[in-house]
C-alpha positions in Angstrom: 14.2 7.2 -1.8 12.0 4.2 -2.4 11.3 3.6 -6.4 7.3 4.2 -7.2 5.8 0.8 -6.2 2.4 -0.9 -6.1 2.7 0.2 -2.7 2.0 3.7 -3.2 -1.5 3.1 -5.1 -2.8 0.8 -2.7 -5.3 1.7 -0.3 -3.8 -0.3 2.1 -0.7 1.9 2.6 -1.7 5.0 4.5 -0.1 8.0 6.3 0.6 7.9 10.1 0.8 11.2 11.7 2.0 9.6 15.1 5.2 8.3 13.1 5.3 10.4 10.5 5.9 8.6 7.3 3.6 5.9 5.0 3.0 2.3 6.2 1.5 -0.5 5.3 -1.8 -1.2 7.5 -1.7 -4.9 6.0 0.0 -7.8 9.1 2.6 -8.8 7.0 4.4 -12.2 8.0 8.2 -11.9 8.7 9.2 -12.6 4.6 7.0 -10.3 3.5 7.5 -7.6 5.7 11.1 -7.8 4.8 10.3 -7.6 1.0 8.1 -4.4 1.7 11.3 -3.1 3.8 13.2 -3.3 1.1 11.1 -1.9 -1.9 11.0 -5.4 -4.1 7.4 -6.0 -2.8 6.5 -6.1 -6.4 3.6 -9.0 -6.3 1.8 -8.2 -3.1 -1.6 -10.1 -2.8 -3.4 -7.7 -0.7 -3.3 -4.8 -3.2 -5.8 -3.1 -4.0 -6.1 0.8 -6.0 -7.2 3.4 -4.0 -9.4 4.6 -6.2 -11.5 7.1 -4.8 -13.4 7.6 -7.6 -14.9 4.4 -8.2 -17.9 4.4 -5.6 -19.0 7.4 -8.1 -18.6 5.0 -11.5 -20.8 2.6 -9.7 -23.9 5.5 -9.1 -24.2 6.3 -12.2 
């Protein structure tokens, strides 16, 4: 099992009920795909928090 990552806050890497498991809805090139493979996809420019609160902060 895959150590807890940027990966699993982003909002970006969503489950797929027609694989069943997470994955990352970003195209990847070939390096950084096999970074992301292998859990050390530590510094990933697309991320971004799913934070599904923050369209709430920004009513008030």
């Amino acid at each position: 099992m895959r150590g807890r990552s940027n990966c699993d806050t982003c909002v970006h890497y969503i489950y797929d009920d027609e694989l069943g498991y997470y994955v990352c809805e970003v195209n990847l090139d070939e390096d950084e795909m096999v970074k992301f493979m292998q859990g050390t996809f530590d510094d990933c420019h697309y991320y971004r928090l799913d934070d599904e609160y923050g369209i709430v902060r920004k009513q008030n």
